[in-house]
N, C-alpha and C positions, 0 to 999 in steps of 0.2 A: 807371837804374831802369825806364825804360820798355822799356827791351831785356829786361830782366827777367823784365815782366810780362807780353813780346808773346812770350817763348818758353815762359811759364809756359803763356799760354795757347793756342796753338799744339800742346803738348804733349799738354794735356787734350782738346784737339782731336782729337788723333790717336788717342788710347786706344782705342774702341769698334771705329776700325779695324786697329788692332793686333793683334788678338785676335781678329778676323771672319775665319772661312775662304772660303776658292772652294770653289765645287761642285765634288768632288771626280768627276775621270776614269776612267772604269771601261774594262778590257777589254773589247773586244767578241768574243761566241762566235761567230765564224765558225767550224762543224764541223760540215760535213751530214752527213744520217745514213748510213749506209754500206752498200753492200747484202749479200748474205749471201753471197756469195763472196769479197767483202772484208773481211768481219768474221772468214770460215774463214780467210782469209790470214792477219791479225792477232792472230788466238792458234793458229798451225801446225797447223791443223786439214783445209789447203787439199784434199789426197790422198781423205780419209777423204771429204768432201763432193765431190768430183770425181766418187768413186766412186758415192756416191749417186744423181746425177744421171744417171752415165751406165745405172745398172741402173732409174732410171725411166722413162730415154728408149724403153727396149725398151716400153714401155706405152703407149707414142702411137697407137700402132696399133688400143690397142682389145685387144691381148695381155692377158691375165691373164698373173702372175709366176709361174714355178716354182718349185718347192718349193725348189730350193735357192739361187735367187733371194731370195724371201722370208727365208732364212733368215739370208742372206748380209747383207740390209737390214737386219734387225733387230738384228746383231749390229756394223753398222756404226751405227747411229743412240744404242745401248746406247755405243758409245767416243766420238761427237761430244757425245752429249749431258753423257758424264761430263768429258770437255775444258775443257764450259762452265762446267759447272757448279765446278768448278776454277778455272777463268780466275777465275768472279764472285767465288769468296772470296779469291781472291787482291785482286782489285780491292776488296774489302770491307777486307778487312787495311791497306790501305794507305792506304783514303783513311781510316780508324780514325786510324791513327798519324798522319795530317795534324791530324785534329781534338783530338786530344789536344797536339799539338804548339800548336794554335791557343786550346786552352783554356789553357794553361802560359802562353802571351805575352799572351794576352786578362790572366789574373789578375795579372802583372808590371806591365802598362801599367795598370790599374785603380786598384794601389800607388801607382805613380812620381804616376798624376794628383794623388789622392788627397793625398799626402805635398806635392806642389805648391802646389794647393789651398791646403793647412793655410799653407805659408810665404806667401803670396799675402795672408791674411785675416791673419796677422800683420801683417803691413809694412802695410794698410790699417788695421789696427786704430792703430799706431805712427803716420801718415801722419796720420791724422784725431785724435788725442790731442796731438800733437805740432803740426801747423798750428792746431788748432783753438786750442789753447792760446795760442800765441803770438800767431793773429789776435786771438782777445778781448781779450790784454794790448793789443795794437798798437791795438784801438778805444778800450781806457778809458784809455791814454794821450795819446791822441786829442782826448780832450777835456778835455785840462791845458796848462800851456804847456810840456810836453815833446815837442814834434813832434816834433824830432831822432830823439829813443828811441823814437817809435812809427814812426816811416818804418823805422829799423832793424827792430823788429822785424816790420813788416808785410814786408820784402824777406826775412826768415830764416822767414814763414812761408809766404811764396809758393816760396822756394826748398827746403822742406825737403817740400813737396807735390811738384816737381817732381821731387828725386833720390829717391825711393819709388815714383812713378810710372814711373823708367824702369828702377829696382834690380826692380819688377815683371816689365816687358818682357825684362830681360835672366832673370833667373833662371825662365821660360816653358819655354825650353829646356834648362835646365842641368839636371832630374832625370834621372840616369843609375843603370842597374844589369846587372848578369849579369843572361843568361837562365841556369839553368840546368835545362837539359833536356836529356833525355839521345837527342834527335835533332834532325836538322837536314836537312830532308825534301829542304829546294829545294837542297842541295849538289848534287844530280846534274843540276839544269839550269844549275846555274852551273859546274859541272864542276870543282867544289872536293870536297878532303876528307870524306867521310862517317862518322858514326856509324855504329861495331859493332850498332844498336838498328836503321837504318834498315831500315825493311819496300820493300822495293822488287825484286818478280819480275821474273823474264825477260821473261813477256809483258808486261809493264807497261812496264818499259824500251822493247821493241820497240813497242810502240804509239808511245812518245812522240818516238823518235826517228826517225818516219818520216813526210813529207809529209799532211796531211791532202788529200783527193781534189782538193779545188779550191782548193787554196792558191795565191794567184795568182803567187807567187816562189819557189812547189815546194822551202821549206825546212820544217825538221822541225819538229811541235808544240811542242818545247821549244825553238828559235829562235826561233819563232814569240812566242812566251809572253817572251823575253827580248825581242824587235824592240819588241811593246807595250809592256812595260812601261818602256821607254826612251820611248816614243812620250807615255804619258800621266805621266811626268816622275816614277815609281818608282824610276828606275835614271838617275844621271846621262851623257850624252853624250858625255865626257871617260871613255876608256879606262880611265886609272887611277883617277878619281875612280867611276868605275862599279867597278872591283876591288875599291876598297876597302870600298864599302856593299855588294857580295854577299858582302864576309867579315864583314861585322859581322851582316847578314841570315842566315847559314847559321853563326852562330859556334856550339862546343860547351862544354859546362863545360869548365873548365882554360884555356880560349884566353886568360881577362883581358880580354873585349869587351865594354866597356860602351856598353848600348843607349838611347837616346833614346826620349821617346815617341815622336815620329815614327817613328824605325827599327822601333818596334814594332808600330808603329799598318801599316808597309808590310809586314813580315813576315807580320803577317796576313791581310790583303789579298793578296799575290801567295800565302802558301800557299791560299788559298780560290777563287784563280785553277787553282792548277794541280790541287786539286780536283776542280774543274770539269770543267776538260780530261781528266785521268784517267776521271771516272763516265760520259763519254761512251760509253767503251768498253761498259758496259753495256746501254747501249738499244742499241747495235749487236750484242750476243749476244741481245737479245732477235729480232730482226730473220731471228739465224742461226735461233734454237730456230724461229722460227715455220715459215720455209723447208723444215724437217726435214719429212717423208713421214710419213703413219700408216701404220704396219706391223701387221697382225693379227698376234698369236701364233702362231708358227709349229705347225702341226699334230705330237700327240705318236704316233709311230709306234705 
């Protein structure tokens, strides 16, 4: 009996930190900003700004541009400009479809909590009707001469607190469901299967799969973005065991991948990671636009 009662309570012991998270680990944005001949690299723009530069350099002098100068500039800055503006919607488009992709798992994990919840406050509802019940009998037997019957039942209502308290802990994890959504953004940095839906441009590709300027191990954004998220313990360590959470992370309708909260709760997370990383591109067109030359109107013959 006393083994009993020393795991009963042991148990109740542990509950509050059963249930207590760790301060969760965030990616850190190492991604300085870029300057504007890197940024012309980055959406193949590099020619067209080359060329600007070098018809401003004739101006160091103190030269005014000629007319056909001028004309040449404004017809180059009218093609960079439209490049960017280009690039940003494309950058717009895409990180759109991360956010809708993250509204989809946001609403799924909302459900799963929610329907947990619900079973949670049953089995305590069950849990406190059911001990509380049998403690009271085991007190007003208590005080008859049937000790026997009340020790019995004071061990079936210490032990009927315990098995609800851990039927708790185990079923925490156990709500699972599809996603389904009809994209799976981070397939292209886990170099899995993609959805026919995925919004994902050239320039965006090429931004992501190239070095940022001061990476200290001069691999690509999207390694980069997979090394973290192994680093702050999103992606397990264990090759296969990492394979297997980027296909339940990137699953699509039909695959039959049922998601945990957790796995939702990290899908989130890493798509609002590689969000991130993507909108950088942005501030680095703004960097290009600002670099561009004012051009007067070319005069009308």
């Amino acid at each position: 009996m006393r083994k009993l009662v020393l795991c009963s309570a042991l148990c109740l012991l542990a509950l509050p930190y059963a249930g207590a998270q760790l301060k969760p680990k965030v990616v850190s944005d190492q991604e300085p900003q870029l300057t504007a001949e890197q940024s012309a690299v980055a959406i193949g723009a590099l020619p067209t700004y080359k060329r600007i530069q070098t018809i401003m350099a004739s101006t160091a002098n103190g030269q005014p541009l000629s007319q056909a100068d001028t004309e040449e500039l404004f017809a180059l800055n009218q093609s960079l400009l439209q490049k960017v503006t280009t690039v940003s919607l494309e950058v717009d488009a895409t990180t759109s479809e991360i956010d809708a992709e993250i509204a989809e798992t946001r609403e799924l994990e909302g459900y799963l909590i929610g329907k947990r919840q619900q079973t949670i406050d049953m089995l305590n509802l069950a849990s406190l009707g059911i001990g509380g019940s049998l403690g009271t009998a085991s007190a007003a037997l208590g005080l008859t001469i049937h000790g026997k019957s009340s020790s019995i039942l004071g061990l079936l209502a210490g032990g009927s607190a315990v098995t609800f308290s851990i039927i708790n802990l185990v079923i925490r994890n156990r709500q699972k469901a599809d996603l389904e959504v009809p994209s799976n953004m981070l397939s292209r940095v886990f170099d899995l299967p993609g959805s026919a839906n995925n919004i994902y441009p050239t320039v965006v590709a090429r931004f992501m799969n190239t070095p940022a300027p001061v990476d200290p191990d001069g691999i690509t954004r999207e390694q980069r973005l997979l090394r973290d998220w192994t680093k702050v313990g999103r992606l397990p360590t264990d090759p296969k065991a990492s394979h297997d959470k980027m296909a339940r992370l990137s699953s699509r309708p039909g695959d039959n991948v049922k998601l945990s909260i957790g796995d939702l709760d990290d899908r989130q997370n890493m798509l609002y990671d590689f969000r991130a990383r993507i909108s950088f591109l942005k501030r680095d067109l703004a960097v290009l636009v600002e670099a561009m030359p004012e051009v007067p109107l070319p005069a009308r013959p």
